[in-house]
ROLONU-186440 format. One record per atom (N, C-alpha, C): atom name; x, y, z; residue in three letters. Coordinates in nm, 3 decimals. Example, Ala and Ser with C-alpha at 12.3 -4.5 7.8 and 13.67 -1.06 7.14 Angstrom:
MIKE   atom        xx        yy        zz   res
MIKE      N     1.319    -0.569     0.780   ALA
MIKE     CA     1.230    -0.450     0.780   ALA
MIKE      C     1.320    -0.330     0.780   ALA
MIKE      N     1.285    -0.225     0.708   SER
MIKE     CA     1.367    -0.106     0.714   SER
MIKE      C     1.290     0.003     0.787   SER
! end
This chain:
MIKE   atom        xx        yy        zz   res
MIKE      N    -2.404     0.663     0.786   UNK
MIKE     CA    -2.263     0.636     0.797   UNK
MIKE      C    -2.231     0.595     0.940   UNK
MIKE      N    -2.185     0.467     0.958   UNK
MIKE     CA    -2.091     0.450     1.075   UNK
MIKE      C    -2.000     0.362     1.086   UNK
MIKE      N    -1.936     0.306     1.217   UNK
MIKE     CA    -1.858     0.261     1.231   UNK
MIKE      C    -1.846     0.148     1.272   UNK
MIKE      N    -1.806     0.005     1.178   UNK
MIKE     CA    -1.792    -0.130     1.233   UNK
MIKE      C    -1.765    -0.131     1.354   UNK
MIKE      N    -1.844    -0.211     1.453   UNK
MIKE     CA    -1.826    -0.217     1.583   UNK
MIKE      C    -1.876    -0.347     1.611   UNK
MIKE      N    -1.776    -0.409     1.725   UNK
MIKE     CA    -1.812    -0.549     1.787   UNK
MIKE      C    -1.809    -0.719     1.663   UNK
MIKE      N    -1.685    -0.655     1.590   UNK
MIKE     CA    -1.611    -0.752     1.525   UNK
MIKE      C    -1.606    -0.875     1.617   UNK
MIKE      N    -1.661    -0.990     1.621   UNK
MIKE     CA    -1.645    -1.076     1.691   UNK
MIKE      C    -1.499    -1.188     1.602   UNK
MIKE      N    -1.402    -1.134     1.649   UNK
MIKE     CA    -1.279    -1.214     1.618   UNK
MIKE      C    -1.248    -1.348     1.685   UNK
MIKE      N    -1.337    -1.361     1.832   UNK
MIKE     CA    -1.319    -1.506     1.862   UNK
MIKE      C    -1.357    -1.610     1.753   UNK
MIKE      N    -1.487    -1.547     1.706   UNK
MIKE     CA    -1.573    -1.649     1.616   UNK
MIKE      C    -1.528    -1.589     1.475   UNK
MIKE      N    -1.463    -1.534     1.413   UNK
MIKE     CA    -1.444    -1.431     1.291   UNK
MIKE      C    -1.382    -1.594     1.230   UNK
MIKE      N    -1.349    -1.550     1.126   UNK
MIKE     CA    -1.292    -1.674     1.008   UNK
MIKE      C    -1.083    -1.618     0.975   UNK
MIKE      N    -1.006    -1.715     0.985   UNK
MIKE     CA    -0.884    -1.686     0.983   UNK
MIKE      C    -0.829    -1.542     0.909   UNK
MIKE      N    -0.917    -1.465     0.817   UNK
MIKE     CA    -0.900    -1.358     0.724   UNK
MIKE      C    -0.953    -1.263     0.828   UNK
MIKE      N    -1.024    -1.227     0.897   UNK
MIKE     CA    -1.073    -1.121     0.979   UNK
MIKE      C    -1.001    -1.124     1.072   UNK
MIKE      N    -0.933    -1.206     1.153   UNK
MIKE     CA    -0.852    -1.206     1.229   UNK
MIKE      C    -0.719    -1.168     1.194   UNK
MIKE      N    -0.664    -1.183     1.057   UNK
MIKE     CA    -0.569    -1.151     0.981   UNK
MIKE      C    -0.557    -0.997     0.961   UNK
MIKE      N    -0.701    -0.973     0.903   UNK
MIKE     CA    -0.731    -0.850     0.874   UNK
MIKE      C    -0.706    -0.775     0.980   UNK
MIKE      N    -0.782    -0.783     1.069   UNK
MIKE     CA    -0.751    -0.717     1.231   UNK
MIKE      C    -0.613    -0.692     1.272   UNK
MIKE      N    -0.577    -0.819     1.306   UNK
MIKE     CA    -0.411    -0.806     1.379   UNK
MIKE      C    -0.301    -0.671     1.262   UNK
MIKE      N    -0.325    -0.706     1.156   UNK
MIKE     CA    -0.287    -0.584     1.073   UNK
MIKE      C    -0.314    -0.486     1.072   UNK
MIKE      N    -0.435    -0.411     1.081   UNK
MIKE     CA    -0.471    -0.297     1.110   UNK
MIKE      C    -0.454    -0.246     1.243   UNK
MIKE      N    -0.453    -0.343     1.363   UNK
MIKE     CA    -0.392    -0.294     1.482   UNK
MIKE      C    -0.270    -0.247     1.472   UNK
MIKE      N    -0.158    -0.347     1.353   UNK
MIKE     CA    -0.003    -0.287     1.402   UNK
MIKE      C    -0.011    -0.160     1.330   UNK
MIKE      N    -0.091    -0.146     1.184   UNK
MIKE     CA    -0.084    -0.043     1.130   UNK
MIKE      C    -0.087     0.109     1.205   UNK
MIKE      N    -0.171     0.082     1.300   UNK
MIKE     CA    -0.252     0.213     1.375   UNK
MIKE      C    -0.173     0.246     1.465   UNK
MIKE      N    -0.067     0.098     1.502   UNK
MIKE     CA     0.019     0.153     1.616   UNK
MIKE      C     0.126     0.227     1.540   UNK
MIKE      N     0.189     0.166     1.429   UNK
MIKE     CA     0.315     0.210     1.350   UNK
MIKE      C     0.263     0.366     1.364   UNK
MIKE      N     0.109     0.420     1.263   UNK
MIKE     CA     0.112     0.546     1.232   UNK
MIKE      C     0.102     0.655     1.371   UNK
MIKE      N     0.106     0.573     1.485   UNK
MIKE     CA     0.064     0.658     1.621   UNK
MIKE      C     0.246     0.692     1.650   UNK
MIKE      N     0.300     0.621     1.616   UNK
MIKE     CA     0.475     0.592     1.677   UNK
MIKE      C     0.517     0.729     1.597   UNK
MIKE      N     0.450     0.744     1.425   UNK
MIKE     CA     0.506     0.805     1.341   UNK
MIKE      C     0.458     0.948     1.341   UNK
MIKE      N     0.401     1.001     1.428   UNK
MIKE     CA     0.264     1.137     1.458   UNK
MIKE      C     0.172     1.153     1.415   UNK
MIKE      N     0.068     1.053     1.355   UNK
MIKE     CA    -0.033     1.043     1.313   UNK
MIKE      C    -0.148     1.044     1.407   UNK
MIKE      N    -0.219     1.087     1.426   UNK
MIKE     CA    -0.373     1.107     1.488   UNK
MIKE      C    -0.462     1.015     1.404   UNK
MIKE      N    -0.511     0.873     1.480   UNK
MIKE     CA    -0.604     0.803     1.433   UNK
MIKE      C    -0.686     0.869     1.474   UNK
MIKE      N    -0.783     0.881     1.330   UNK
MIKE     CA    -0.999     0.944     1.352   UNK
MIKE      C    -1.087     0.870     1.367   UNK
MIKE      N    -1.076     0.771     1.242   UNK
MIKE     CA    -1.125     0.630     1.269   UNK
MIKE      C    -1.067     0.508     1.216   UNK
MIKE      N    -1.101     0.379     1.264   UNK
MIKE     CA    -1.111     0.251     1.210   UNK
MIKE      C    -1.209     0.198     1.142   UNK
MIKE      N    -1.189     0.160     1.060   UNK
MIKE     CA    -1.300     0.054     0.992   UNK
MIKE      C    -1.434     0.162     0.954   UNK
MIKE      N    -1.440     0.291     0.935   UNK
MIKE     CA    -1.476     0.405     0.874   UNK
MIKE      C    -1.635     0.360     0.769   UNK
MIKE      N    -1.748     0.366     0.764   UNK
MIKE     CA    -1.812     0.284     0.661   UNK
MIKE      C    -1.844     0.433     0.584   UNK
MIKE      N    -1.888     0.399     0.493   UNK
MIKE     CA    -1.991     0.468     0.399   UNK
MIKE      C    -2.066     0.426     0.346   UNK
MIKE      N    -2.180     0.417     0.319   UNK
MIKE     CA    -2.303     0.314     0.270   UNK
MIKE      C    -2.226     0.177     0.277   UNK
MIKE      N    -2.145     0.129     0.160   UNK
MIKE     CA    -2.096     0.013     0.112   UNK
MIKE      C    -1.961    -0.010     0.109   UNK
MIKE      N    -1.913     0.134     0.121   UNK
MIKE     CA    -1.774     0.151     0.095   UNK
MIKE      C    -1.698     0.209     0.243   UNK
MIKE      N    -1.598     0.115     0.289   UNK
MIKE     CA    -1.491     0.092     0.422   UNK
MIKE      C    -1.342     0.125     0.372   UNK
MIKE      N    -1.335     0.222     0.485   UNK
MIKE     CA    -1.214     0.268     0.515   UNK
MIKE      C    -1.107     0.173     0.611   UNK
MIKE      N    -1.001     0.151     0.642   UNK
MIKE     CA    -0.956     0.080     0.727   UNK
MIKE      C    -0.898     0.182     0.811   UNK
MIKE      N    -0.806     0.246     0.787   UNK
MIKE     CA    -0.763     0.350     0.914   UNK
MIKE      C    -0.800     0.501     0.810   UNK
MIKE      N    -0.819     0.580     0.866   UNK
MIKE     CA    -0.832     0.747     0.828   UNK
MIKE      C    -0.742     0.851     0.964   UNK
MIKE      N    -0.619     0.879     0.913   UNK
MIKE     CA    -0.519     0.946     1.015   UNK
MIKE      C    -0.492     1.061     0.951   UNK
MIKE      N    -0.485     1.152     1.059   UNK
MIKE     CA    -0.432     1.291     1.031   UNK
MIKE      C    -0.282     1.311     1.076   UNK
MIKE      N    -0.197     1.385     0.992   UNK
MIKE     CA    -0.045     1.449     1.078   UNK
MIKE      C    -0.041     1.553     0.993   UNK
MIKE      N    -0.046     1.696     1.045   UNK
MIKE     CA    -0.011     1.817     0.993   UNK
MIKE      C    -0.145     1.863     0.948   UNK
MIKE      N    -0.163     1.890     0.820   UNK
MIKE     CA    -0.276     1.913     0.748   UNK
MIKE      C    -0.318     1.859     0.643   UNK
MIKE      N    -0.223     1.690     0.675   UNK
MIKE     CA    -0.313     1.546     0.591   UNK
MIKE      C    -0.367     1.493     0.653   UNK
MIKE      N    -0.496     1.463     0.591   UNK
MIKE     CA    -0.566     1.361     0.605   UNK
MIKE      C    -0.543     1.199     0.538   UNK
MIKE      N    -0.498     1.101     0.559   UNK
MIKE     CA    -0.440     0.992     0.479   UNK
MIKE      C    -0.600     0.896     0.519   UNK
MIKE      N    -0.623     0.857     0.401   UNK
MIKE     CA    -0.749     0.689     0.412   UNK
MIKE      C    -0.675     0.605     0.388   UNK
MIKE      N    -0.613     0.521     0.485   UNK
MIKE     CA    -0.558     0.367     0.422   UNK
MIKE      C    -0.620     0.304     0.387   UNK
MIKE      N    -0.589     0.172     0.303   UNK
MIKE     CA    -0.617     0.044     0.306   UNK
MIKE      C    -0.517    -0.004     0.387   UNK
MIKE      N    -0.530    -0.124     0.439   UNK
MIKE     CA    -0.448    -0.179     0.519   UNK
MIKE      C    -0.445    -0.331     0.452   UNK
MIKE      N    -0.307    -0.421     0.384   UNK
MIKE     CA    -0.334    -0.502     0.360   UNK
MIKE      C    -0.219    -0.604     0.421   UNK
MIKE      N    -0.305    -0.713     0.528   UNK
MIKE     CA    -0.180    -0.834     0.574   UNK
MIKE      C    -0.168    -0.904     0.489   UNK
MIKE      N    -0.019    -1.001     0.555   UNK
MIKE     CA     0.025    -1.104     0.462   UNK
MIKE      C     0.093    -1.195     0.541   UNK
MIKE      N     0.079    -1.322     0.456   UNK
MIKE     CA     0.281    -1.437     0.537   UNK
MIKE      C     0.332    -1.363     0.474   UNK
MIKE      N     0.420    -1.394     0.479   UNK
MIKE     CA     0.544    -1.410     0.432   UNK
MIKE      C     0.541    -1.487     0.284   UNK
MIKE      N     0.583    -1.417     0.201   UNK
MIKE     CA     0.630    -1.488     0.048   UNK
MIKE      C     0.444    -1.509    -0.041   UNK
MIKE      N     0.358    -1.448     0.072   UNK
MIKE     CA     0.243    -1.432    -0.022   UNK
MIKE      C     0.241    -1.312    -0.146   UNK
MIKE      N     0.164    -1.288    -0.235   UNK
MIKE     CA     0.124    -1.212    -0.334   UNK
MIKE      C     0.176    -1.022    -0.293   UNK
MIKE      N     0.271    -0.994    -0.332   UNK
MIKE     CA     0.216    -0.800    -0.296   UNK
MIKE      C     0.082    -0.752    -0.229   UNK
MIKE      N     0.025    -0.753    -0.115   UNK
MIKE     CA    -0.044    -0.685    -0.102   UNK
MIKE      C    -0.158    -0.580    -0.148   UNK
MIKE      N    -0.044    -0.470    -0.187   UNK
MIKE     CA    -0.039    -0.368    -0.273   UNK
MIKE      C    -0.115    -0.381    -0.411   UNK
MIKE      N    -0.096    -0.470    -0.458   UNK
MIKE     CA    -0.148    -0.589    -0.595   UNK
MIKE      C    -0.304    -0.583    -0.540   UNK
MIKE      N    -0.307    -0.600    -0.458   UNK
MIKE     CA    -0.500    -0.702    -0.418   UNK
MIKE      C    -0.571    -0.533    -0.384   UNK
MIKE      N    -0.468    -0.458    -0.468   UNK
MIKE     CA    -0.598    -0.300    -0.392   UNK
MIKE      C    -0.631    -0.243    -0.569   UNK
MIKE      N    -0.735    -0.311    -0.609   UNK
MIKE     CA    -0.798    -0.305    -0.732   UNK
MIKE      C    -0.869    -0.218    -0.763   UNK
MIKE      N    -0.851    -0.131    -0.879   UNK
MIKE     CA    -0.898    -0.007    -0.909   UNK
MIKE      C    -1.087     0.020    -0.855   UNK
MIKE      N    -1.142    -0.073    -0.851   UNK
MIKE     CA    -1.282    -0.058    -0.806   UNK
MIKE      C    -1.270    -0.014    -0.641   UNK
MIKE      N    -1.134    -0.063    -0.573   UNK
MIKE     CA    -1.165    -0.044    -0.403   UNK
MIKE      C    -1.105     0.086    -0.416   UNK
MIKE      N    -1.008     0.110    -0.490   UNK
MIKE     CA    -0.955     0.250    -0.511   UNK
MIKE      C    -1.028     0.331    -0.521   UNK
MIKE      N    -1.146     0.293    -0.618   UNK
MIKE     CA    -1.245     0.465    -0.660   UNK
MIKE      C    -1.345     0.450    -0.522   UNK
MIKE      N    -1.306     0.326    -0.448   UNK
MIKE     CA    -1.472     0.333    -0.311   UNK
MIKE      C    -1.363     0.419    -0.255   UNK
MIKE      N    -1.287     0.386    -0.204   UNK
MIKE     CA    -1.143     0.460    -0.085   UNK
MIKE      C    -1.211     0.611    -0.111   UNK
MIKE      N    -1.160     0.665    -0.223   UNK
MIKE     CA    -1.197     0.802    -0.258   UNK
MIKE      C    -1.319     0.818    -0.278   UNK
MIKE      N    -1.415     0.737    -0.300   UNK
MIKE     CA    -1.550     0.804    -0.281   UNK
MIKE      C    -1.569     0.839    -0.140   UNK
MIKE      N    -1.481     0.704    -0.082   UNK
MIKE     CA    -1.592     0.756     0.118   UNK
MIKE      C    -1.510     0.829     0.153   UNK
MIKE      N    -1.399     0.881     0.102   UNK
MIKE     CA    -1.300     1.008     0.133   UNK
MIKE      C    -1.361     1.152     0.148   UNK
MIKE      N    -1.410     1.125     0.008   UNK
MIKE     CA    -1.556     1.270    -0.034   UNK
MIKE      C    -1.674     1.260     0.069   UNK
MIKE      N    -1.744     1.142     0.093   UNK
MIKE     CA    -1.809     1.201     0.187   UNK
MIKE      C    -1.751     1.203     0.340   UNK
MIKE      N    -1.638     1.133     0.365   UNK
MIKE     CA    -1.596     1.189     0.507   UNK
MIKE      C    -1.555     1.336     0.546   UNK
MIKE      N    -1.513     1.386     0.397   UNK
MIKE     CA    -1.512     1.517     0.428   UNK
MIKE      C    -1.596     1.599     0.443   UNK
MIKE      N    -1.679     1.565     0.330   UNK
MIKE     CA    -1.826     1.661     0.338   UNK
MIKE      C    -1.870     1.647     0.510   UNK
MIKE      N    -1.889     1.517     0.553   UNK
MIKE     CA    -1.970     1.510     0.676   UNK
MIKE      C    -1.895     1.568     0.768   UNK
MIKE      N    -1.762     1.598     0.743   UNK
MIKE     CA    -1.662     1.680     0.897   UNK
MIKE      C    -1.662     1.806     0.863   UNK
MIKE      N    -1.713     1.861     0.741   UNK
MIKE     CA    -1.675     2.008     0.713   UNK
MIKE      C    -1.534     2.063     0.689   UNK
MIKE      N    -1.481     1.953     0.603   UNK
MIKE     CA    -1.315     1.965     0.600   UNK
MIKE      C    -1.308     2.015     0.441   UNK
MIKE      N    -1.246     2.101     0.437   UNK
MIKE     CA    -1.219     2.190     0.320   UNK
MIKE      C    -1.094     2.194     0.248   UNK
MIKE      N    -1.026     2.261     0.404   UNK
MIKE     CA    -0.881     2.291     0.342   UNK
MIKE      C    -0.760     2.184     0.409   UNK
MIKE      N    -0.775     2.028     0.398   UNK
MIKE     CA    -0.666     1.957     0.432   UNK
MIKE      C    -0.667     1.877     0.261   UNK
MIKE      N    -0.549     1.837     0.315   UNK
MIKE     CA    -0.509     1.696     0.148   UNK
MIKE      C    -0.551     1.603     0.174   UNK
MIKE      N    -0.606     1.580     0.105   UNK
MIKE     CA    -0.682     1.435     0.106   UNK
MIKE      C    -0.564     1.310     0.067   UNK
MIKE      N    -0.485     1.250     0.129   UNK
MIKE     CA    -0.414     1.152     0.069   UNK
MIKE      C    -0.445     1.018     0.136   UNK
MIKE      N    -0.450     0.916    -0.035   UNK
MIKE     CA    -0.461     0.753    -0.036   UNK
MIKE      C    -0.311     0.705     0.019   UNK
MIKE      N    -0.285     0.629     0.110   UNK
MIKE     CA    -0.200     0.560     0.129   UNK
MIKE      C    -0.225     0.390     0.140   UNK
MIKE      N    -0.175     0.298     0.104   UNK
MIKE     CA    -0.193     0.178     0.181   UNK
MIKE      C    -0.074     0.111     0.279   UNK
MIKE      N    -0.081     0.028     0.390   UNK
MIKE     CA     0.002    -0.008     0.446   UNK
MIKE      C    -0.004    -0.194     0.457   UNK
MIKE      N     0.113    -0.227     0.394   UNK
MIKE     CA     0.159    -0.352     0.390   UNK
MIKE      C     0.212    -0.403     0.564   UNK
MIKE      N     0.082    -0.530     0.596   UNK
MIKE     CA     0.181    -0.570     0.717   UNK
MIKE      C     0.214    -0.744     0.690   UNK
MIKE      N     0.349    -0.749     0.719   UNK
MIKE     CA     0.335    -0.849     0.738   UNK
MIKE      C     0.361    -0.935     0.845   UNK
MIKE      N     0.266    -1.084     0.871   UNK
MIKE     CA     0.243    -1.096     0.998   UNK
MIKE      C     0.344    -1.193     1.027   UNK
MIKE      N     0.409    -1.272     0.934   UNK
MIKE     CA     0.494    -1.356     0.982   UNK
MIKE      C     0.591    -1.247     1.070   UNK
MIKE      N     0.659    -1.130     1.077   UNK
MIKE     CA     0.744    -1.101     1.105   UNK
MIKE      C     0.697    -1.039     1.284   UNK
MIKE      N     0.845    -1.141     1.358   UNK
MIKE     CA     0.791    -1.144     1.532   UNK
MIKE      C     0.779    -0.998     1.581   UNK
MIKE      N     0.849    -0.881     1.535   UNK
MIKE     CA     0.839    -0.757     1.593   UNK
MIKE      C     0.707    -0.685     1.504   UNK
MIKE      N     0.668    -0.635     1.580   UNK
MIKE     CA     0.487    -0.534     1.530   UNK
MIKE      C     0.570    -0.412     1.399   UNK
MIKE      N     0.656    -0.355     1.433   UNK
MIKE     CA     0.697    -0.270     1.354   UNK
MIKE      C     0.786    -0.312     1.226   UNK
MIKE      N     0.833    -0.423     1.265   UNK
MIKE     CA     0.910    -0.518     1.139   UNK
MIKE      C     0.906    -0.541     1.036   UNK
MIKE      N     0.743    -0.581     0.978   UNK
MIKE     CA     0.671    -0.596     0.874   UNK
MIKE      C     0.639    -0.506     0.827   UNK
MIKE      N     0.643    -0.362     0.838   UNK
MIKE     CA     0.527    -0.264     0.774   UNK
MIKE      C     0.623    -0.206     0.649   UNK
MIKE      N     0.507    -0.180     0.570   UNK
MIKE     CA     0.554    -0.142     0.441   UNK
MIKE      C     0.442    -0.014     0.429   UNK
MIKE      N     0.466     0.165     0.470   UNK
MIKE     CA     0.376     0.266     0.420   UNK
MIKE      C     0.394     0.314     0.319   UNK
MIKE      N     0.315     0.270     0.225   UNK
MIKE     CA     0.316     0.362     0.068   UNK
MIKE      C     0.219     0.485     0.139   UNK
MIKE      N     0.309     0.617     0.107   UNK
MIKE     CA     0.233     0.710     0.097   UNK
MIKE      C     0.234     0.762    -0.051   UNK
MIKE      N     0.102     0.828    -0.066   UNK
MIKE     CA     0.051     0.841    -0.130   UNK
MIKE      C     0.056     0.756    -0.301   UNK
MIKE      N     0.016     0.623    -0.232   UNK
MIKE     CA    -0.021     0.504    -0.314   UNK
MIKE      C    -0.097     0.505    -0.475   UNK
MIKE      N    -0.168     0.605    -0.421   UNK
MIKE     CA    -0.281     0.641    -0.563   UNK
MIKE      C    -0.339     0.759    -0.547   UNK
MIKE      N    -0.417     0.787    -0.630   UNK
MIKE     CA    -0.475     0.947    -0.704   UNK
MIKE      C    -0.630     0.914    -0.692   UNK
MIKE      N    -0.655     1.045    -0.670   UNK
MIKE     CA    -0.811     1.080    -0.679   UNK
MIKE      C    -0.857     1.060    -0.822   UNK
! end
């Protein structure tokens, strides 16, 4: 298990760069909101986390999904197969921290990038889906 590192976004393809700039505002929104980022981009064998934040005694695994403006729901493109990975690498992030007694909650966060302020666009579904 580790952690995507050295994303080359100069050379990345317009979607990774997309991907990125979204998960940055995401991480800032949940830092504004008292969230403790653990990690980014989180792996498990096959299966990636995008942000994993704690506030209180949740643990939340996002997906993080950008957009323009007037594209598709987001929310829509998080398909029951990425859903059951989310919660699989949930199970083993816990196992590997020795975390017992927190909630495990799925959230995803909608950004969208057309909009000029970082906090403008965000859309947090908490608790988006079920184990």
């Amino acid at each position: 298990m580790k952690t995507k590192q050295n994303l080359d976004l100069k050379n990345g393809s317009s979607m990774q760069k997309r991907g990125a700039a979204g998960e940055r505002r995401a991480a800032f929104y949940l830092c504004l909101h008292g969230y403790r980022i653990l990690e980014r981009n989180w792996l498990s064998g096959k299966r990636e986390v995008d942000i994993i934040a704690r506030k209180g005694d949740t643990i939340a695994f996002i997906e993080v999904k950008s957009r323009k403006s007037g594209a598709i729901a987001p929310q829509l493109s998080v398909t029951n197969a990425k859903r059951r990975n989310i919660v699989s690498a949930s199970y083993a992030y816990a196992a590997k921290h020795g975390i017992h007694n927190a909630v495990l909650r799925y959230d995803i966060i909608e950004v969208d990038l057309d909009k000029r302020f970082p906090l403008s666009g965000i859309n947090h579904i908490i608790g988006a889906f079920c184990a």
